[in-house]
N, C-alpha and C positions, 0 to 999 in steps of 0.2 A: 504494500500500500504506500501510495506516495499521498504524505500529508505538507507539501508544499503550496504555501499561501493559502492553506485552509485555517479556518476562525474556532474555536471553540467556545462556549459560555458552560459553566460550572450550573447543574439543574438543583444542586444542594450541597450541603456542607456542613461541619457539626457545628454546634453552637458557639465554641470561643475562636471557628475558623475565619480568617482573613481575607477569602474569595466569598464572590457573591454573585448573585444572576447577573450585575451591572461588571464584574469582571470579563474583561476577554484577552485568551489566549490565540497569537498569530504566531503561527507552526511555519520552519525554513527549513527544508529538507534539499541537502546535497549527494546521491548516493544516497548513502548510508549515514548520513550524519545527520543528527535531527536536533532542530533548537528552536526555543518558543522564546517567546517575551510575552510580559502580560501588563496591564492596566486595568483601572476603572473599579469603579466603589470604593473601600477602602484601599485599596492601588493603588498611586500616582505609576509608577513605570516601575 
């Protein structure tokens, strides 16, 4: 599966977690090398 410049949003989290539905993660796949970054809700970058 190639997850390049695909978006993810988190559906849930446990209670004292720091992602949120207003979190998103943007997935950079080279080969085989996979990296995210994420923002939003409690986020900044």
């Amino acid at each position: 599966m190639n997850y390049n410049n695909k978006t993810f949003r988190p559906i849930s989290n446990t209670e004292n977690g720091e992602t949120s539905n207003e979190t998103l993660f943007h997935y950079k796949q080279v080969g085989n090398i996979l990296t995210s970054e994420y923002s939003g809700g409690k986020i900044k970058y």
